[in-house]
N, C-alpha and C positions, 0 to 999 in steps of 0.2 A: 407696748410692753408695760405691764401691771407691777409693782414691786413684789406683787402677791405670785408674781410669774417666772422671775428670777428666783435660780438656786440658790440656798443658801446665804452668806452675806448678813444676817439680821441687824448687826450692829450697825455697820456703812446705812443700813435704810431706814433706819430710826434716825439714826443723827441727819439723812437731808429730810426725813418727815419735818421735824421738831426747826430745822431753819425755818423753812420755810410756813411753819405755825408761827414762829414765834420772829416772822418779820427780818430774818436775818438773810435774805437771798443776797446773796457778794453778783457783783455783774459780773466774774470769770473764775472758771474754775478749772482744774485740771486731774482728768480720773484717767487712769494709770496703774497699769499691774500686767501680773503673767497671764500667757494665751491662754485662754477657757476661762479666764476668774469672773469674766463675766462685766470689765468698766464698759463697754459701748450700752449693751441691756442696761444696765446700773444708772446712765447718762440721761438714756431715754425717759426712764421710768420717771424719775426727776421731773424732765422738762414737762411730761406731763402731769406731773402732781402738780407743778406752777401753773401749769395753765389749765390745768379742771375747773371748772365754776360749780362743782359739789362734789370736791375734796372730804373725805372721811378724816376719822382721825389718824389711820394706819395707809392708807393709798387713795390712788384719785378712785372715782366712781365707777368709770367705765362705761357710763351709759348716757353722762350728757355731750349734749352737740361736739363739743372737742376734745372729749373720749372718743366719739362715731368717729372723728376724721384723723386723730392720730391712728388709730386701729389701721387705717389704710395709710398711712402716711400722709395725707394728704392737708392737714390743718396749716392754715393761710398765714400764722404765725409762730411756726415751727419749719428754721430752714434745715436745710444738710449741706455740707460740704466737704467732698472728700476727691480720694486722687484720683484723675484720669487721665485721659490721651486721646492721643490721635488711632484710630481701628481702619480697618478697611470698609467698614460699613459709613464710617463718619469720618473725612478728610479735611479740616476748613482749619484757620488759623487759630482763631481762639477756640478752644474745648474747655467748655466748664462743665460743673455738678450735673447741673439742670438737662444739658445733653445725657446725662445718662438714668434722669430721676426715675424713672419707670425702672429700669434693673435695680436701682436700689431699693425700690420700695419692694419689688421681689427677695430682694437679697436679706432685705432683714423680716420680712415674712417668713422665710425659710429656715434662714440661719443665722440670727442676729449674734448669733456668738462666731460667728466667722472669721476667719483670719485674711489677710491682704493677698495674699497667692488666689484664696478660692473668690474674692472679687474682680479681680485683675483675667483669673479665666472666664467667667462670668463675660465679662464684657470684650474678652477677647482682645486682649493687649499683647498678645504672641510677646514678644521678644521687647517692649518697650518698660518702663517704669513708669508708675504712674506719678503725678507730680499736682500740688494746686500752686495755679500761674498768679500771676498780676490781675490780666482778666477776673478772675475768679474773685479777687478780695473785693475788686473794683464793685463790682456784680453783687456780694455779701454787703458791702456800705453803701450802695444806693438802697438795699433793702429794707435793711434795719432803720434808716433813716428817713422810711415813711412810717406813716401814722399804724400801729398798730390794726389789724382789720375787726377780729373778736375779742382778744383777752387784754389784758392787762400786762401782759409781758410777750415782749418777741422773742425769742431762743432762738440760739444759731447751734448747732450741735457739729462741731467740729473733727471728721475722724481723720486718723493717721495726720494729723500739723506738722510734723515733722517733717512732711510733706513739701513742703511750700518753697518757694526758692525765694531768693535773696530778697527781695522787690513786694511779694507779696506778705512775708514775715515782716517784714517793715512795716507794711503795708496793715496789717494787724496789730503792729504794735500800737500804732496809732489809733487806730480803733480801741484797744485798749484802755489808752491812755485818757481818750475822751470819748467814750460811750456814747451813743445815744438812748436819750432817755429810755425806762424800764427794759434794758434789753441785756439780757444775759447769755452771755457766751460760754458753753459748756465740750472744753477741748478733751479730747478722749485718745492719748498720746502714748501708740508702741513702745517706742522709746523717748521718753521724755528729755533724759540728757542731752537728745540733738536740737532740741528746740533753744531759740535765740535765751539766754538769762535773764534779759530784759521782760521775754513772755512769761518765762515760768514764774517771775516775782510778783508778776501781778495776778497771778491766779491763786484762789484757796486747791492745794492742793488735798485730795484725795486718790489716796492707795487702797486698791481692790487687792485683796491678799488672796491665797489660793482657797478654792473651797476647802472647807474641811471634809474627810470622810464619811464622815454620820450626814452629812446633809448631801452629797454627791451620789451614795450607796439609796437615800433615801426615794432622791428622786432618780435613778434609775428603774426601781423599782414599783415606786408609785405613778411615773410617768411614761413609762415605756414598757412596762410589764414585765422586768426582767428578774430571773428565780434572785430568790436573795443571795443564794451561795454564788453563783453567777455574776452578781452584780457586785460582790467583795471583791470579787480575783480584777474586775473592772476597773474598780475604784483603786486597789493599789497601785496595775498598771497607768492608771490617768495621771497621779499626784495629781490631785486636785484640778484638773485640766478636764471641765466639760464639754468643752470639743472634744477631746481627741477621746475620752468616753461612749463619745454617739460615734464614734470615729471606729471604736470598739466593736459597738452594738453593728453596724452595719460591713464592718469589713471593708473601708471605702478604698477604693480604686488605687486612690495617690499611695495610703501606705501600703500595699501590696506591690505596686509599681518598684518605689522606695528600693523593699524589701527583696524583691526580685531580683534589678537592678544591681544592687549593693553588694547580694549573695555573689552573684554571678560571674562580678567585677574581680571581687578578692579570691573567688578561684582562679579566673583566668591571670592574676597576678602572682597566685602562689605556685601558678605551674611555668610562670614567667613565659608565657603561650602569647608572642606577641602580634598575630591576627586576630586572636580576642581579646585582645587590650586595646589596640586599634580602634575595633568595630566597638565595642562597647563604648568606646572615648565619642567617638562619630554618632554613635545615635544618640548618648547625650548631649550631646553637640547643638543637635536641632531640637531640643525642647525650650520652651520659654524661659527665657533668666528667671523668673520667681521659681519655677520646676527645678529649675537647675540647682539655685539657693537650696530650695526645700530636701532636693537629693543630696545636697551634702550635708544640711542638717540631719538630717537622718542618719549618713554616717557616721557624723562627730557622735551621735547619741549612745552607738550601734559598739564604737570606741571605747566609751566609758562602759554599758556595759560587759563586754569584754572585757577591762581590765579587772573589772570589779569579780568576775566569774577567778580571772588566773591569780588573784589572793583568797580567793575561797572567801570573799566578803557576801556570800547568798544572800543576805538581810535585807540588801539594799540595792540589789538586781530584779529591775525592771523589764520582763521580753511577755509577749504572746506566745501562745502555743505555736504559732507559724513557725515564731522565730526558735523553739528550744529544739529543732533539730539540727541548726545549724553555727548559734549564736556560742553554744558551748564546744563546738567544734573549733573555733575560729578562736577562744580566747586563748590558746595555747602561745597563740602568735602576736598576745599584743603585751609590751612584757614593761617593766617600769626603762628599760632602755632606750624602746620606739615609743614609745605611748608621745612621749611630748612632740616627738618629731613627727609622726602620725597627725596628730593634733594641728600643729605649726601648720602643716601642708593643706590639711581640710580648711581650716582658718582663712589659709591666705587665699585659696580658689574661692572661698567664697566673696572676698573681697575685693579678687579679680573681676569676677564677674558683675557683681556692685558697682563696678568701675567702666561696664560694656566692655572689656577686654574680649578680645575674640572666641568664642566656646571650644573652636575643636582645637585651639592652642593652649587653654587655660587646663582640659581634660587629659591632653594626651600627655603633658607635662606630668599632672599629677599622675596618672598610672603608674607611667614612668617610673615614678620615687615612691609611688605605693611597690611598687614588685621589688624592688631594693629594700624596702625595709620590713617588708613582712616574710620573716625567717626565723626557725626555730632558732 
């Protein structure tokens, strides 16, 4: 990933150009912002400006030796480390990074603006969370702690740390605290809040803010061919969310799922029809907790704009054309009486399940008190 390749952003890529001109690389840092803004690309781009051996003034080269091998992922001092598990294709006790580097180096060839749900199906983690173990940090400090192979700096590019469980957070801390020589650790953190204080304080942090319009509209249309007036209605639907953009552009699967799903649910609740409350509770039942997650973000989104529709706040209502034959249908029912209690209960299932709480008891609960509170 080129910084010339990343949307938008120009301020955040001038200021890590000019670090690292002007001899300022910090050994850790922490990039961080909302889904689509773009920190993980932002991350990479970096670690390879550091480690280019004919760095320009504005980005690395692209075309020497450790241009050719980040391009594939594959440069010998450039590690990754991010969440996995145990699959049914792979069963053994320790599961790290490395057991899965081939789908990652796919995964960010693809879709290196990707979110945690679409790597987790990727590697088919049905129903588990992903996690970096002890293993894992153990595995990253024997790394960094050999001699560098071509550059001048080792980078470790860190996705989702929040990730890590007790043992291996520590286990980082440490690392932190006493680096091995030239080696910079560049953490790329969903939610940063969850990470240990101790981590956050030792890293320069960096905030990926959302694209702006003019640059999201731009590259829609520069990049993907998409009519300009097309690519407007795009970009206000994204707020600045370049996933969910190409998310747009393709119609993908998940938000129509979502979107199906959701519809389907709040009729057979508002007709208080409870074999299709049941059945629909049951089939989300057996989808994978990140599907699960993702299906009631979708709701909670689905809630707001709804409310935003039954105050006639249009300005600031957010749907596709899929949704406008049924989303202004629905806001009649979502009123400032249930909106929080609506809220509260999407909230808490999603926290349930966060928690592996059982699915077809976490769902059929919530119908339940969705078909109670969805009433003129």
């Amino acid at each position: 990933m080129l910084f010339s390749e990343i949307t938008g952003q120009e301020y955040l890529k001038g200021r890590l150009v000019r670090t690292v001109q002007e001899n300022r690389v910090s050994h850790a840092w922490l990039f961080f912002g909302p889904e689509g803004a773009g920190a993980l690309p932002l991350a990479v781009a970096f670690a390879r400006y550091i480690l280019c051996t004919g760095r320009g003034l504005t980005d690395a080269c692209g075309t020497c030796a450790s241009c050719s091998k980040i391009n594939k992922y594959i440069h010998p001092d450039l590690h990754f480390t991010f969440p996995v598990n145990k699959t049914r294709s792979l069963d053994k006790d320790a599961v790290v990074s490395d057991d899965f580097i081939a789908d990652w180096r796919n995964f960010m060839l693809q879709q290196p603006y990707g979110r945690l749900t679409q790597w987790y199906d990727l590697i088919d983690l049905e129903n588990k969370q992903g996690i970096i173990n002890t293993d894992e940090s153990k595995r990253l400090a024997y790394k960094l702690n050999l001699k560098s192979f071509e550059s001048d700096y080792k980078v470790a590019v860190i996705w989702q740390p929040e990730k890590m469980n007790d043992q291996a957070a520590n286990k980082l801390l440490k690392l932190l605290e006493e680096p091995p020589s030239m080696t910079v650790f560049i953490l790329v953190a969903g939610n940063p809040e969850q990470l240990l204080p101790t981590v956050r304080s030792r890293c320069v942090h960096v905030k990926v803010p959302q694209i702006g319009d003019h640059e999201l509209e731009q590259a829609l249309v520069e990049k993907h061919g998409i009519e300009k007036g097309r690519a407007a209605g795009m970009v206000r639907l994204a707020s600045g969310n370049y996933l969910k953009a190409l998310e747009l552009i393709t119609e993908a699967e998940d938000f129509r799922f979502n979107f199906n799903n959701f519809r389907d649910l709040m009729r057979v609740c508002f007709k208080k029809n409870i074999p299709g409350m049941v059945k629909i509770s049951e089939e989300l039942a057996t989808l994978t907790r990140e599907r699960q997650k993702a299906f009631l973000e979708y709701g909670l989104g689905t809630i707001r704009e709804s409310l935003a529709l039954h105050f006639n706040t249009v300005d600031i209502v957010y749907i596709t054309d899929e949704e406008q034959d049924f989303i202004p249908k629905f806001a009649p029912y979502v009123t400032g009486d249930n909106v929080v209690i609506l809220t509260r209960e999407l909230t808490q299932a999603i926290q349930d399940i966060e928690r592996n709480a059982n699915g077809r008891i976490v769902f059929l609960d919530l119908v339940l008190k969705l078909a109670s509170l969805i009433k003129i």
